[in-house]
N, C-alpha and C positions, 0 to 999 in steps of 0.2 A: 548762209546768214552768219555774221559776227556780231559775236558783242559782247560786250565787256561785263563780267560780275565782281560788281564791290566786297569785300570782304573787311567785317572789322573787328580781326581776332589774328591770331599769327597764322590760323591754317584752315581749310576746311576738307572733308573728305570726298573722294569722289561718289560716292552714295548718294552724298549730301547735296552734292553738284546737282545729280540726274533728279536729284524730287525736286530742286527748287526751280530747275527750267522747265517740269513739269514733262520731264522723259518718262520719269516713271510716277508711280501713284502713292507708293510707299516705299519708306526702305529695305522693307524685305525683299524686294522686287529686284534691287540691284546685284546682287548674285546671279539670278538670270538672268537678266538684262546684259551684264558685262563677257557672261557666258557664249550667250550667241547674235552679239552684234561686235562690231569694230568699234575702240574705245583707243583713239593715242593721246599720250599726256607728253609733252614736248617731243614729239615725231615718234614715240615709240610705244607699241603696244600696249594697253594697261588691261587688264582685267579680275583686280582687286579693288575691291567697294571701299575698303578704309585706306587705300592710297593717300595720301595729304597733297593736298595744292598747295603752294605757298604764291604770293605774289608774284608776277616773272610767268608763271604756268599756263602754259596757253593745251587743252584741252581740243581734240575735232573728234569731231562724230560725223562723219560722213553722209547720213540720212537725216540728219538734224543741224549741225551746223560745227563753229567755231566759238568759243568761249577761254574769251583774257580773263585770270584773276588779278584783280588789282587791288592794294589795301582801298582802305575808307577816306574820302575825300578827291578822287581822281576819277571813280565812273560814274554809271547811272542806275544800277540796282544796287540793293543792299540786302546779306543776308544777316538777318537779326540774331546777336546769338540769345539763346533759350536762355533762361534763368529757371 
């Protein structure tokens, strides 16, 4: 599966990434989670939770899918940032 996540902030984290497509259930969860599954963020290995996405970063997880970050105004989800 691909698809594209809007972002409208200069970065988000990959922790951040796995709670909002709903990989994982919380953020604490993504230290495991990055531990013992396959996580590449532009073709290469990742398995730190505060890695930064920027626009451009394309993300694959292998049992779940492919994931474009793109700024706000070019995909179809958006993640809101917190206040």
């Amino acid at each position: 599966m691909k698809k594209t996540i809007k972002i409208n902030r200069e970065f988000i984290t990959l922790g951040q990434l796995l709670k909002h497509v709903n990989i994982i259930s919380s953020g604490g969860m993504a230290k495991w989670y990055l531990a013992e599954h396959t996580v590449l963020v532009d073709a290469e290995n990742e398995n730190r939770r505060g890695k930064k996405l920027y626009p451009g970063s394309v993300v694959e997880i292998p049992s779940e899918g492919t994931y474009f970050i793109q700024s706000e105004g070019t995909a179809t989800e958006t993640i809101e940032e917190k206040k």
